[in-house]
C-alpha positions as CSV (number, residue, x, y, z in Angstrom):
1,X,31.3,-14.1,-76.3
2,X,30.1,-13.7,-72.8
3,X,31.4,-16.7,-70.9
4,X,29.7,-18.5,-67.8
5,X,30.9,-20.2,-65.1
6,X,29.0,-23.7,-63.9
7,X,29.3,-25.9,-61.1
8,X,32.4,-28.0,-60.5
9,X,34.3,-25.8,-62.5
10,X,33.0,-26.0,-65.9
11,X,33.3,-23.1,-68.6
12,X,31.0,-22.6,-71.4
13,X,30.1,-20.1,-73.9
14,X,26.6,-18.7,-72.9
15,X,23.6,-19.7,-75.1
16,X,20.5,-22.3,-74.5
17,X,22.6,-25.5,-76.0
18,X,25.9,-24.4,-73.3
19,X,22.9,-23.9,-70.3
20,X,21.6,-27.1,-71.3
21,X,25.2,-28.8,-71.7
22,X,26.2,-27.9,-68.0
23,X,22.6,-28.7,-66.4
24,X,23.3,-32.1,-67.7
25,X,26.9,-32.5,-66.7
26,X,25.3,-31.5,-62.8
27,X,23.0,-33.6,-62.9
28,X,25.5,-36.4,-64.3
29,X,28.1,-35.4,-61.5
30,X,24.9,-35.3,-59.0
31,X,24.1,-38.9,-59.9
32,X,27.8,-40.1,-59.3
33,X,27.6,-38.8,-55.8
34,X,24.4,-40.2,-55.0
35,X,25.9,-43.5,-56.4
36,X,28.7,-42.9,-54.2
37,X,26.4,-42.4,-50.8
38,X,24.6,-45.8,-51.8
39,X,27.7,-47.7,-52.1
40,X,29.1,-46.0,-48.7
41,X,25.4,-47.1,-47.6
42,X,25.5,-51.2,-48.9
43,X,29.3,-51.0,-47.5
44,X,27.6,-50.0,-43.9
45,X,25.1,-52.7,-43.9
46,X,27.8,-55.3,-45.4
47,X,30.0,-54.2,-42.2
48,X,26.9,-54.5,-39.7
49,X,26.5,-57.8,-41.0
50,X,30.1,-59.0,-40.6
51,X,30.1,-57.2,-36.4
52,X,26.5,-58.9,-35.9
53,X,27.1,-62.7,-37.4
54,X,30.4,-63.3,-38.0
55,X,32.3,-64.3,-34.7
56,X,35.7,-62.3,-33.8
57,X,37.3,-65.7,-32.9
58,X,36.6,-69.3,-34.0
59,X,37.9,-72.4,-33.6
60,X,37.7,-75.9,-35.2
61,X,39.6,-79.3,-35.0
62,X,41.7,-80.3,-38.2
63,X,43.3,-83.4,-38.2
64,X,42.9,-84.0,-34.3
65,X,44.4,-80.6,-33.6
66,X,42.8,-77.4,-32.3
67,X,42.8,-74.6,-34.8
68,X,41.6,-71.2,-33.9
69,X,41.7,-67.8,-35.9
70,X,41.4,-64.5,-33.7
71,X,40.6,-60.8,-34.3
72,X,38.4,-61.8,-37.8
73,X,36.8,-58.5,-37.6
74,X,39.6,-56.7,-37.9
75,X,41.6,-58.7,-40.3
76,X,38.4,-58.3,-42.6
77,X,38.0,-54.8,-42.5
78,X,42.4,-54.5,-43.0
79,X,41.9,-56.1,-45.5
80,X,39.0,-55.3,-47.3
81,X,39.1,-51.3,-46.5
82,X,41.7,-50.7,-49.0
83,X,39.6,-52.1,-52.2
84,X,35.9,-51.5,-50.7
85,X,36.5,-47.9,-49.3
86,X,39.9,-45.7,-49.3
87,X,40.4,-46.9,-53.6
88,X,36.7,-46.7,-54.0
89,X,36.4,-43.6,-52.7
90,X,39.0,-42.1,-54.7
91,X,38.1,-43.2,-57.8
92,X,34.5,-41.4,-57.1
93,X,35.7,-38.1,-56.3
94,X,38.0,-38.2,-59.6
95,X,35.0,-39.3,-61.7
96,X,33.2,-36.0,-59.8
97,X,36.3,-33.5,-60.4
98,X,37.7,-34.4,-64.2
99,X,34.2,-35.9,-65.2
100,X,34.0,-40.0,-66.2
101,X,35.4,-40.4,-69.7
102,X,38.9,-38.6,-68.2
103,X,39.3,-40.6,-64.8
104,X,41.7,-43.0,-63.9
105,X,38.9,-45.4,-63.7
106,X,37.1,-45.2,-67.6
107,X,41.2,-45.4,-68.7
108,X,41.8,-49.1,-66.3
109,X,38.3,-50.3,-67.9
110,X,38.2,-49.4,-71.1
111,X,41.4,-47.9,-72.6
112,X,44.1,-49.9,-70.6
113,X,48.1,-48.6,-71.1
114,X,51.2,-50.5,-70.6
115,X,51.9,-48.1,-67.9
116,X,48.8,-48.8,-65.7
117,X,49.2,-52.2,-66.1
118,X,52.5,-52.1,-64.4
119,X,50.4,-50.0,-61.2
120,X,47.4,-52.3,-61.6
121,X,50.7,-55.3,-61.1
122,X,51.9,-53.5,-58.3
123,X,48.3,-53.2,-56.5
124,X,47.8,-56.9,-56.8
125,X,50.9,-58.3,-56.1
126,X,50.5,-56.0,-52.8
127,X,47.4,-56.9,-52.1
128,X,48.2,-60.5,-52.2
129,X,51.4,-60.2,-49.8
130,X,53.6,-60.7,-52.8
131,X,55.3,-57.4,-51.9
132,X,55.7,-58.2,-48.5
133,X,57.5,-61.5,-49.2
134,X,59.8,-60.0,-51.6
135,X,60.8,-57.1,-49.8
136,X,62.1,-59.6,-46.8
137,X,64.2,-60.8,-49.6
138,X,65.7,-58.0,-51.3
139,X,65.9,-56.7,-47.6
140,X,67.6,-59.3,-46.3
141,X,65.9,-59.2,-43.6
142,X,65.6,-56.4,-42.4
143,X,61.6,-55.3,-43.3
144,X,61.0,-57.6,-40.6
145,X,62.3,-55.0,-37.6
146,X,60.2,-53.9,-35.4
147,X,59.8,-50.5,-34.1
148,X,57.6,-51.7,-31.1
149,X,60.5,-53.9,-30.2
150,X,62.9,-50.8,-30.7
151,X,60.4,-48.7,-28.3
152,X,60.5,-51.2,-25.6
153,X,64.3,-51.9,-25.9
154,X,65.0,-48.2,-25.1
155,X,62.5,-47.8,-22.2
156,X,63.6,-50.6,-20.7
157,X,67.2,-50.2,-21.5
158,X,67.4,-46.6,-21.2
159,X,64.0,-45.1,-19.7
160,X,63.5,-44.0,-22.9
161,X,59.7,-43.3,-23.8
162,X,57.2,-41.4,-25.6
163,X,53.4,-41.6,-25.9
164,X,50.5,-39.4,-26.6
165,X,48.2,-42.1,-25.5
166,X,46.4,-39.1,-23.0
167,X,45.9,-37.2,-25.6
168,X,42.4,-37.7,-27.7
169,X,42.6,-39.6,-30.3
170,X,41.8,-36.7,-33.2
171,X,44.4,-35.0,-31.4
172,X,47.1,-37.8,-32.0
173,X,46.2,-38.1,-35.8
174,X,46.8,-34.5,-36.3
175,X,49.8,-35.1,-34.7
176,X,51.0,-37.8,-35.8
177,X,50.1,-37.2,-39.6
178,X,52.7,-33.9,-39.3
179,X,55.3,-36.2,-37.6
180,X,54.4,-38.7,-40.4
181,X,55.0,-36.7,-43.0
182,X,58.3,-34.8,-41.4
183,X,60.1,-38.2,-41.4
184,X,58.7,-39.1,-44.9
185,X,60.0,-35.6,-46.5
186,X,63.2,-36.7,-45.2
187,X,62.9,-40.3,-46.5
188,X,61.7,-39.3,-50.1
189,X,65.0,-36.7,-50.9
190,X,67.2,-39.6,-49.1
191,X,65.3,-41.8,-52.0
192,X,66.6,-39.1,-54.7
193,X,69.6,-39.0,-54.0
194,X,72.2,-40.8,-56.6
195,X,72.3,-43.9,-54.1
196,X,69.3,-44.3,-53.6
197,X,67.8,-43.2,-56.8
198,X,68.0,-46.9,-58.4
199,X,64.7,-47.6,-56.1
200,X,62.8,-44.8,-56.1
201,X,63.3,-44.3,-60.1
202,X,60.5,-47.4,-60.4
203,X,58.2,-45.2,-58.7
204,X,58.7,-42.2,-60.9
205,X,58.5,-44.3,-64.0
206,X,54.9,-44.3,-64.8
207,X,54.8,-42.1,-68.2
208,X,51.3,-41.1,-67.0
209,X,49.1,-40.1,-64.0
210,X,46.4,-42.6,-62.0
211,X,45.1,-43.1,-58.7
212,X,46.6,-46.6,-59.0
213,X,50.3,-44.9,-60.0
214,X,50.5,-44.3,-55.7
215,X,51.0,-48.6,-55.7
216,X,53.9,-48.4,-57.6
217,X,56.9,-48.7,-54.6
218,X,59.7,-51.1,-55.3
219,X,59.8,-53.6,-52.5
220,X,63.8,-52.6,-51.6
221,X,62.5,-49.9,-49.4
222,X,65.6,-49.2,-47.3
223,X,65.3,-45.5,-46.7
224,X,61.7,-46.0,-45.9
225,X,62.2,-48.4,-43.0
226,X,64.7,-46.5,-41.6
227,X,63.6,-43.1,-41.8
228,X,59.9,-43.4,-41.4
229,X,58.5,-46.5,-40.1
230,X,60.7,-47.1,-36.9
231,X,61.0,-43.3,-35.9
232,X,57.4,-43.3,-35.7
233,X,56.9,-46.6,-33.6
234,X,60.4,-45.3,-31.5
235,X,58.4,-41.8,-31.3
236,X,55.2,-43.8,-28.9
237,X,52.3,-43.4,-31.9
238,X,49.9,-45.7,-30.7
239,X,48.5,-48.4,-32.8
240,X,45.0,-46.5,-33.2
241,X,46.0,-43.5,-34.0
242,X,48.3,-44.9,-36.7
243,X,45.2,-46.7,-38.5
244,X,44.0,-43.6,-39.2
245,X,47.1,-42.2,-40.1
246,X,48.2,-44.8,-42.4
247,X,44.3,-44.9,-44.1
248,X,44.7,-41.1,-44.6
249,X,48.5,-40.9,-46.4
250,X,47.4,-43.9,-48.5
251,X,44.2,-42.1,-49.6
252,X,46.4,-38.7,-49.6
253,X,48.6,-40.5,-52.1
254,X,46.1,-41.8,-54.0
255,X,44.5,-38.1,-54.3
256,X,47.6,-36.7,-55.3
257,X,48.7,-39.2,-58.0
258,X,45.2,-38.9,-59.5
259,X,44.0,-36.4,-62.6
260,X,42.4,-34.1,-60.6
261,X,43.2,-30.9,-61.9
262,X,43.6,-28.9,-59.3
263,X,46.4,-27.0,-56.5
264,X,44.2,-27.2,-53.7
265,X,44.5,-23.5,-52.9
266,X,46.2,-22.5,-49.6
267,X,45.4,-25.7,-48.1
268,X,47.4,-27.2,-51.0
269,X,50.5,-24.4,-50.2
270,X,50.2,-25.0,-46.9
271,X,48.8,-28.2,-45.0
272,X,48.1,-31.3,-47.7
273,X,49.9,-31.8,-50.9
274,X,47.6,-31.0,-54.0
275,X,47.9,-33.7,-57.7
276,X,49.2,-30.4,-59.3
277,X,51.9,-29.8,-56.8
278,X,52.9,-33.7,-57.0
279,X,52.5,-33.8,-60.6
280,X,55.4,-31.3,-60.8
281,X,57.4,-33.4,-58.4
282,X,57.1,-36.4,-61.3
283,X,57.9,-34.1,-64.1
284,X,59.9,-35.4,-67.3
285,X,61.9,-32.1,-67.5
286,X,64.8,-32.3,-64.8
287,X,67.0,-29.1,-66.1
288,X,65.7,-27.9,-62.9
289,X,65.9,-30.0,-59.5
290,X,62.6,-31.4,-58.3
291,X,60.6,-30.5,-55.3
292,X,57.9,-30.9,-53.6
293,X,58.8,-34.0,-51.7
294,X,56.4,-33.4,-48.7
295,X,52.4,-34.8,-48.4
296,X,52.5,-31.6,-46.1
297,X,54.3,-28.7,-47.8
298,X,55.2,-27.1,-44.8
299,X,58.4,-29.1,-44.5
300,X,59.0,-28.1,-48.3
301,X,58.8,-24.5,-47.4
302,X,61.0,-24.8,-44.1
303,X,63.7,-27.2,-45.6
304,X,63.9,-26.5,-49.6
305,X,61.8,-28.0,-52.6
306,X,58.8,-25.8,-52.8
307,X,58.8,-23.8,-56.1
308,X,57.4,-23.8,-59.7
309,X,54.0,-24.1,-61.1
310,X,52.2,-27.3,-62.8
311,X,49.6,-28.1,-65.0
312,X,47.8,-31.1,-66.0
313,X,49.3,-31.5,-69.4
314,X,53.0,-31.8,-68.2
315,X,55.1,-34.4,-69.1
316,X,56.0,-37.1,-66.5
317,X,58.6,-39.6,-66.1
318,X,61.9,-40.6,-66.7
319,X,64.7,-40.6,-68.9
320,X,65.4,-44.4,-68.3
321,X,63.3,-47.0,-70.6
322,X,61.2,-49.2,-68.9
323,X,59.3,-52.3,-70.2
324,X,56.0,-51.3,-68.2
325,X,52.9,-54.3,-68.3
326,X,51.9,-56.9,-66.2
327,X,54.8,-58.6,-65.9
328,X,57.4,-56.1,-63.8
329,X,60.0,-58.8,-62.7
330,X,62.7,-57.4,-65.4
331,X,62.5,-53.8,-64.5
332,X,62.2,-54.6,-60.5
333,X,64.9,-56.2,-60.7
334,X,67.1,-54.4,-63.1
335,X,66.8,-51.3,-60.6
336,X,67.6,-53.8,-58.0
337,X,70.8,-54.3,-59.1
338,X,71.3,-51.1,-60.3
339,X,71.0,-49.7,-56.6
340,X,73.9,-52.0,-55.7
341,X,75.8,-51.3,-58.9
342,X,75.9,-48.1,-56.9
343,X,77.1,-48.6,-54.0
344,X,80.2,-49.9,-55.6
345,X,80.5,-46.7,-57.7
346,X,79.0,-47.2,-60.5
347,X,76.0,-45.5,-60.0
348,X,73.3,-44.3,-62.0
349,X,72.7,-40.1,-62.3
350,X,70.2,-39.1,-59.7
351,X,67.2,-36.8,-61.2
352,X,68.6,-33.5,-59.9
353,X,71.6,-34.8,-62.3
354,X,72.3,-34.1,-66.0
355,X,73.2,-37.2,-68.1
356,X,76.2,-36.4,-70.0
């Protein structure tokens, strides 16, 4: 039969009950959106209201002692612009793309796997600095370096410096999002290598797609400090542009770990990674080596790992078992230990690897 072609990419077989099917679907995709302007709206009166009667600075006396906080304005909207906005925001457009009953959202709400739990864990924990604390730990340290302090070593030490602080500031987030994602290609095919692999494996665990799956980052990231976040302090980004550049890879990643079914076209070949193109880099089926490492694949077509085609059935995740659930102490730390099991040689198989 004659086939037709509705908005947001629905196909249905012609006929008064499939015309009347898609009308509604619009109009149910129309209302999300509008939903979506009203809560960008209440959010824009909720952030007047914190610049207008909420002081940047206060002070009080505790205990005969002078306590003051500083910068509350920005410390709010840190805070709060991850759960009120960037997640937010994702989770609308998904609803929009794959329709409500198949977005990450209806599944956290109303059909909750031990999977998600584990990325719902991982969301909390970061959001309440549980992350942060353990990954001085397993660190030893070291999450604590600073790449400011490594910039202004090296100018003063060695006249070394770099800043595109004349430049405007849309200017430096272009910029700075390709530098961004240069070192990060780098970082995320150091993190699949058989050293390394022990860390990032956690990551690449989830047995199923969801915005929330981008959370899922074992604390013990070594390659990450190391190849991404000092070059790009040591490389002069300043700290503006880098607000936007971080809010834009963390909503980037959760776009691509969502079920939105789509390549992105050429932008996706070419400029921003697509959730089809990242699905394929989480795929179950390693008889061929993985790719597409890159949130820009420009550095996968210059340096190796473009390649292959996705779709949104395909299998994810690994061979090794996980527990998954709330409670993600046993597997954190099991690859923990497996990554230093590694270094002493007894390492386990990277993905690009077969098991014998």
């Amino acid at each position: 039969m004659e086939q037709i072609t509705a908005n947001f990419g629905l196909s249905l077989t012609a006929g008064p009950k499939a015309g009347q099917t898609a009308n509604r679907l619009v109009w149910q995709r129309a209302g999300i959106v509008l939903g979506f302007i009203a809560w960008l709206a209440l959010l824009g009166a909720a952030a007047w209201v914190v610049l207008t009667f909420v002081p940047d600075q206060f002070s009080w006396q505790l205990a005969g002692h002078a306590v003051a906080l500083h910068d509350i304005h920005n410390k709010i909207f840190s805070n709060a612009g991850l759960l009120l906005l960037i997640l937010p925001s994702v989770f609308w457009l998904e609803v929009v793309m794959v329709g409500w009953k198949k977005s990450s959202l209806h599944q956290i709400l109303f059909a909750l796997t031990p999977s998600i739990k584990t990325d719902i864990a991982f969301l909390l924990m970061d959001q309440a600095h549980l992350t942060g604390q353990l990954a001085r730990l397993m660190m030893l340290g070291l999450s604590i370096v600073s790449g400011e302090a490594i910039q202004a070593w090296l100018a003063a030490h060695t006249g070394f410096s770099i800043s595109a602080a004349a430049l405007p500031l849309a200017v430096q987030v272009v910029l700075y999002f390709y530098v961004y994602s240069f070192f990060d290609y780098w970082a995320h095919r150091v993190g699949h290598l058989p050293w390394f692999w022990p860390l990032h494996r956690y990551h690449h665990s989830a047995d199923e797609m969801s915005v929330v799956n981008a959370e899922r980052i074992h604390p013990a990231g070594f390659v990450g400090l190391f190849f991404l976040n000092i070059p790009m302090a040591v490389l002069g980004a300043s700290p503006e542009a880098m607000i936007y550049v971080n809010a834009a890879t963390i909503a980037l990643g959760y776009v691509i770990h969502s079920r939105i079914d789509s390549d992105f076209g050429w932008v996706g070949r070419y400029l921003i990674q697509s959730p089809l193109h990242h699905r394929l880099h989480h795929k179950l089926d390693m008889s061929t080596p993985t790719g597409h490492f890159s949130m820009a694949p420009i550095w996968d077509h210059l340096f190796g790992g473009w390649g292959g085609k996705a779709h949104a059935d395909m299998p994810i995740g690994v061979d090794t078992q996980y527990r998954h659930g709330f409670w993600v102490m046993p597997d954190l730390m099991r690859d923990y230990f497996d990554f230093f099991k590694g270094l002493i040689g007894r390492r386990t198989l990277s993905p690009s690897e077969k098991t014998p």
